[in-house]
N, C-alpha and C positions, 0 to 999 in steps of 0.2 A: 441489576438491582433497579426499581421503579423508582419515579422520581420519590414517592411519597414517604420509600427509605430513607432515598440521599437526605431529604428535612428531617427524617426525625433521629438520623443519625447524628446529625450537624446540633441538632438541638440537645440530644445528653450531650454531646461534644460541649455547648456551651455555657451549657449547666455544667458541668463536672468543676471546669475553668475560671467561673465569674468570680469576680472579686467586686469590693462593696462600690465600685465607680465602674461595673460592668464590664462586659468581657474585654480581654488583653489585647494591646493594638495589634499585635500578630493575628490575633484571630480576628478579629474588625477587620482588618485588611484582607484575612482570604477569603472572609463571608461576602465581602466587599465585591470582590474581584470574580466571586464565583457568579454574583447576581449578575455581573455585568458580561461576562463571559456566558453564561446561560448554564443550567445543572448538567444537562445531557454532554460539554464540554470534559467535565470532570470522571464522565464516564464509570469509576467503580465507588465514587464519592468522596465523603473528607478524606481518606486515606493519600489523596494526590496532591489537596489544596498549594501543600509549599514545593511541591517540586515543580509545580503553574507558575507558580510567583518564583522561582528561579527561570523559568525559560522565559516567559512574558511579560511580567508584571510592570517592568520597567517601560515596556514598548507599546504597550496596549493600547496608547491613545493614538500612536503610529501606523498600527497594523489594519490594515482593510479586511473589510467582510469579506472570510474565504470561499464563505458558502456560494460563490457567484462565479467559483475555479469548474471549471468542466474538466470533464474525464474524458481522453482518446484513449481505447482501448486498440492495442496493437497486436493482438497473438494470434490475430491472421494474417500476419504482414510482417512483422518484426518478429513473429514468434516459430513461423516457421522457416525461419533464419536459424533456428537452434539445432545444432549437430542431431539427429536420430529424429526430428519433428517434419511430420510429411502427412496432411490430415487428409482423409476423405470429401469429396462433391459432404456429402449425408453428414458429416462430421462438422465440416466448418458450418454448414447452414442450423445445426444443431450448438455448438457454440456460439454462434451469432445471436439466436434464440433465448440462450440466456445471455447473454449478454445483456441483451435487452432491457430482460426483464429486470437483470440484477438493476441497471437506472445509467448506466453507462452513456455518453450525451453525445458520442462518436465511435462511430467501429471501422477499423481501415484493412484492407486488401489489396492486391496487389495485381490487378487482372493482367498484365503485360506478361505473367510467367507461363502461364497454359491457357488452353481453352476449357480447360476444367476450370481454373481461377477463374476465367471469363461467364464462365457457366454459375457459379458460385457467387458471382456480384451480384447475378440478374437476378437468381432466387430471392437473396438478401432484399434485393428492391422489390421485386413484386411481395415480399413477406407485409411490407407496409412497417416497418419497425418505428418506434417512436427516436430510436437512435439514427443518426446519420451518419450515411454512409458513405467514405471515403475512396475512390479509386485510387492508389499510390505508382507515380511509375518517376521517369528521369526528367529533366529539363525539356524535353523535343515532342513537336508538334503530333508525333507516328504516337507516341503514349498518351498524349491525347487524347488523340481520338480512340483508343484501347477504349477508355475510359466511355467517352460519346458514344459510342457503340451498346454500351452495356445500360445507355441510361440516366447515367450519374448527374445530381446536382453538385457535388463537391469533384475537385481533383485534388490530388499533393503531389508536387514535381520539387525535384530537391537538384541541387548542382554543387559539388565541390567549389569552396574557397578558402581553402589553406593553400599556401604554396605550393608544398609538400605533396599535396595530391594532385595539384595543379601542373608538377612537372612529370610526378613519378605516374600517375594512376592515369592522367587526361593528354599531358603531353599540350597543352594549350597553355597562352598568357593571361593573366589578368584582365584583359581588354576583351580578351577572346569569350570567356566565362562570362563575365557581364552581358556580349551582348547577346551568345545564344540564348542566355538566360530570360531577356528582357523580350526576345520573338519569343520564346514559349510562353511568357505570359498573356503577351497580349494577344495570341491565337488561341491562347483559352477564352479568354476573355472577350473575342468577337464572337464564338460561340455560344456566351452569355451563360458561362460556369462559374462557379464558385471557385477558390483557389486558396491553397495554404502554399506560399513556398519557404523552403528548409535551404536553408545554407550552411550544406555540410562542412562540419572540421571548422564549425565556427568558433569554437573555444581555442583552435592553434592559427585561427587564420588574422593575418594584421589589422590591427583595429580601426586603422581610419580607411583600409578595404572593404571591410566590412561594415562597416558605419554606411559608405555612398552605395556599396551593395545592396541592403538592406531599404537603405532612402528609393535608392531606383529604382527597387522591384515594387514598392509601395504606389510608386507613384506611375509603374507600369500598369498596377490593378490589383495587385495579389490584396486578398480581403484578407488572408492571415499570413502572419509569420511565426517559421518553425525555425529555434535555436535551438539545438541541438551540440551535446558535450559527447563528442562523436567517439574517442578511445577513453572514456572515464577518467580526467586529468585535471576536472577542475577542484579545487577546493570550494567550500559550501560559500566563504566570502569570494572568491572568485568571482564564482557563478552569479553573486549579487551584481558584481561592479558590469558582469558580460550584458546582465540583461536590462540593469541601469543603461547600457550604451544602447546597445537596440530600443530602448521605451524613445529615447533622444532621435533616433532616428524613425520610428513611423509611430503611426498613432493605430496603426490596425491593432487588434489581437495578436499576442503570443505564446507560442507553445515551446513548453519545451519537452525534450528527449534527452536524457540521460544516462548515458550507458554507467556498466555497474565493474566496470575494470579493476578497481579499485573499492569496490564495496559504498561505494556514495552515490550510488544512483538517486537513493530515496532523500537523503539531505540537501544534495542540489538540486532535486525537485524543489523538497520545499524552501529551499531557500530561494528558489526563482520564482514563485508566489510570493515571498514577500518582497519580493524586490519589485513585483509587478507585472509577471507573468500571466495570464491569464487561463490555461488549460496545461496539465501535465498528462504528457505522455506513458504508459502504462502494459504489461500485457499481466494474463495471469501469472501466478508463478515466478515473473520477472523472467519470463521464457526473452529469448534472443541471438541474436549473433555474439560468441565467442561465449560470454557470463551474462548476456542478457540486461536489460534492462530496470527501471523501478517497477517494482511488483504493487497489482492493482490492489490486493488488501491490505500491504501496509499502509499506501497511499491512500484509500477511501481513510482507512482505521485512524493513521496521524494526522489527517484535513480533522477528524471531529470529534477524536478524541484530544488533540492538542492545540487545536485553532479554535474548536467548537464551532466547526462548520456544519450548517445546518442543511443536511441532501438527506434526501429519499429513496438512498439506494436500501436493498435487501441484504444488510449485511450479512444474516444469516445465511445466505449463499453460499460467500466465501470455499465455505469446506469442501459443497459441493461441485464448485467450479473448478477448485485444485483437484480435487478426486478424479473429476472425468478429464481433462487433461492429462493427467497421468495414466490412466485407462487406454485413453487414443494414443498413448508415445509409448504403449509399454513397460512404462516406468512407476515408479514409486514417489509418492511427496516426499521428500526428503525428512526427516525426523524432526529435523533442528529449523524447519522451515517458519518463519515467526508468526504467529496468530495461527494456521492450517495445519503445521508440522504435528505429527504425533507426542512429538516432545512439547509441547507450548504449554501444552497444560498436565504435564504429567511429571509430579513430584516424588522426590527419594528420600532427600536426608531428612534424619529423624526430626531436625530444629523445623525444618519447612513442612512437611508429614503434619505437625505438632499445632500450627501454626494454621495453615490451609486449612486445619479440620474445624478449628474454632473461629475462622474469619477466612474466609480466602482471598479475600482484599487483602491481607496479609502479602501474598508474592503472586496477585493473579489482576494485571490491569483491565480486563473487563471478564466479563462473564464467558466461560467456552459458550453457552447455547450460541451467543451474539454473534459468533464468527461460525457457526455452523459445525464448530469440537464438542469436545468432551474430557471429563476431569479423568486422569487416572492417578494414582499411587503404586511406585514398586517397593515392596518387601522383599528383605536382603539385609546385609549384614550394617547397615548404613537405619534403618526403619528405629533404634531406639523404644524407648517403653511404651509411646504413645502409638507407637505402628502396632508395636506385637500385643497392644490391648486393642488394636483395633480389629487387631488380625483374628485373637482369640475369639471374639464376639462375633465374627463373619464364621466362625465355624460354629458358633455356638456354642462357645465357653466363654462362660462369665470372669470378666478378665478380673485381676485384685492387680495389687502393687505389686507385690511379691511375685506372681507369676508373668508379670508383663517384664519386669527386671531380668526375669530367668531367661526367657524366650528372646529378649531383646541380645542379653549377651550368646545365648545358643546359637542365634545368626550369627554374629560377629566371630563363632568361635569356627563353624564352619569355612568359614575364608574364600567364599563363593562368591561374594559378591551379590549381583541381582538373583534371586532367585525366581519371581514372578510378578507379576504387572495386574492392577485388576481395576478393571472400568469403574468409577461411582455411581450408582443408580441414587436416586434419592432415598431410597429406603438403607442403602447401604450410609450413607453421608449420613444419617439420624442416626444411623450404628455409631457410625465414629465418635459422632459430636457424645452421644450417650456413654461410650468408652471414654473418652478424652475427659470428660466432668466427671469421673469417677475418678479417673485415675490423679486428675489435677486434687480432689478432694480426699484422696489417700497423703497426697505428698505434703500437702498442707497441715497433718494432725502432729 
């Protein structure tokens, strides 16, 4: 919806409402809230106003401009970590591509795994992308130079510090991890690289370990630090207090990585933006190791549809970035996948059917075109009188009350359930809307 809706929406909205000392402090307050948040924040319009002023309202003079969070995209690195994912030379340089374009502000790979991956860096760099690009490999000076080889102004070397991995996976002490850690930095660093380092298993690793870790590597050179919530285990306050202690410990930039173990990859993102993060980590799809990662279009979609982060990405991509991904894995988007999935925007029961045809701000927080979907409706024994008048008018019968009642129960007598799915064209949606005011002005006499 144009902004020039959201006002003249907001406007019968406060006409409908005023009273003779003008509109109600409820509504002052989300007209209020929404000027200072900016229209584009509220995304489908007044429809969202108080459920802002429940997540925000209180915090808003606390919370920092998100629009200033970069996006690392990782689904060539972390994403072909995901069981049945194994992309092509032609493939990744073709995601990188969009990438790109979609407004993405980093793209990481992993050239330490083949000399195809090595091959695949150098395209990426000589492509000139406006995104930067990441070489990812271990703590050690040999990945390194993986990296130097290929080009790169950035590297990312990561090293366990949790115990845990420190005995089971590395078999070294505490003293031992610090100091390989601290040569790998500063032999990037006399080769006059850029540097993110990630301290793996940072969420289970001791905290005032991680506190002088973090201090050291800072003051080794590392230009960024990666926290990283390595098995999915933090809770969203957690995750504040992890990255409240890393802000304490350096002053560089922070990223986080949050895996999705536990289905919070996307909350401990954002909650490690408000706590002071500065870039969250991403792939499409939430592609990754074991369940993957925070997926890039929730994360672009909750930065500005719920922070009112103001970026220039293409959202309308979205769709098609999930599509070819799935294309190169063989696979399918998953239905239920949020904003991409075929389900996101495709309604059943008769209350919501009824409701989406007259408003679809009703049960739809932005528009499909914006994320690159599309609206459908299933008809089935669930569709009610408002479907089966809509239904009759798609075949070309003029629907009444009496026949949309008949047809409504004839679904429901069948006991089939879904019976068929059908896309909305705009011509088709003015069907509806033309069904649905007929049949509301039968019920009305």
């Amino acid at each position: 919806m144009e902004l020039e809706q959201h006002m003249t929406i907001e406007t019968r909205r406060n006409n409908a409402v005023t009273t003779a000392s003008g509109p109600t402090n409820a509504i002052r307050t989300a007209r209020s809230f929404a000027e200072d948040q900016g229209a584009e924040s509220f995304g489908a319009g007044e429809a969202n106003y108080y459920a802002y002023r429940w997540n925000v309202e209180e915090e808003k003079s606390k919370l920092r401009d998100l629009s200033r969070v970069s996006i690392l995209d990782s689904t060539l690195r972390e994403g072909e970590q995901s069981v049945g994912i194994s992309f092509s030379k032609r493939q990744r340089l073709q995601i990188a591509w969009m990438l790109d374009y979609f407004g993405v502000d980093f793209i990481e790979i992993s050239p330490v795994i083949s000399e195809a991956h090595r091959e695949s860096l150098r395209e990426m760099q000589r492509a000139g992308f406006a995104a930067k690009i990441v070489s990812h490999g271990r703590a050690l000076p040999e990945d390194v130079d993986v990296g130097r080889a290929c080009d790169v102004e950035w590297v990312a070397m990561y090293h366990s510090v949790s115990d845990i991995h420190l005995r089971s996976k590395l078999h070294i002490t505490r003293e031992m991890a610090l100091e390989r850690s601290i040569k790998a930095i500063e032999y990037a660093k006399s080769h006059g690289l850029k540097l993110r380092f990630t301290v793996e298993d940072a969420s289970r690793a001791n905290p005032e370990y991680l506190s002088q870790f973090i201090s050291d590597a800072t003051r080794a050179g590392a230009d960024r630090i990666g926290i990283p919530d390595t098995v999915g285990v933090m809770l969203p306050r957690g995750m504040i207090r992890l990255i409240e202690l890393a802000r304490q410990a350096t002053d560089r930039p922070i990223d986080v990585h949050c895996h999705n173990d536990l289905g919070l990859a996307l909350a401990n993102s954002l909650a490690a933006v408000e706590a002071g993060a500065d870039q969250i980590h991403c792939t499409i799809d939430g592609l990754g190791e074991r369940v993957g990662i925070a997926s890039l279009a929730e994360v672009t979609m909750a930065l500005r549809l719920l922070y009112g982060a103001k970026r220039n990405f293409r959202y309308e991509m979205l769709g098609e970035l999930s599509a070819l991904i799935a294309n190169y894995s063989n696979t399918s988007v998953p239905a239920t996948r949020p904003l991409v999935g075929r389900n996101a925007y495709t309604h059943k029961a008769g209350t919501h059917l009824a409701a989406i045809i007259r408003n679809p701000e009703a049960y739809e927080l932005i528009p499909p075109s914006e994320v690159g979907n599309s609206r459908r409706v299933v008809f089935g024994e669930l569709s009610g009188k408002n479907g089966a008048a809509f239904l009759l008018r798609t075949l070309g019968i003029e629907p009444s009350l009496e026949t949309s009642q008949k047809l409504a129960q004839g679904l429901k007598n069948l006991r089939c359930g879904d019976l068929f799915e059908l896309g909305l064209t705009d011509k088709l949606e003015a069907e509806a809307v033309q069904a649905s005011e007929k049949i509301a002005a039968a019920t009305a006499r």
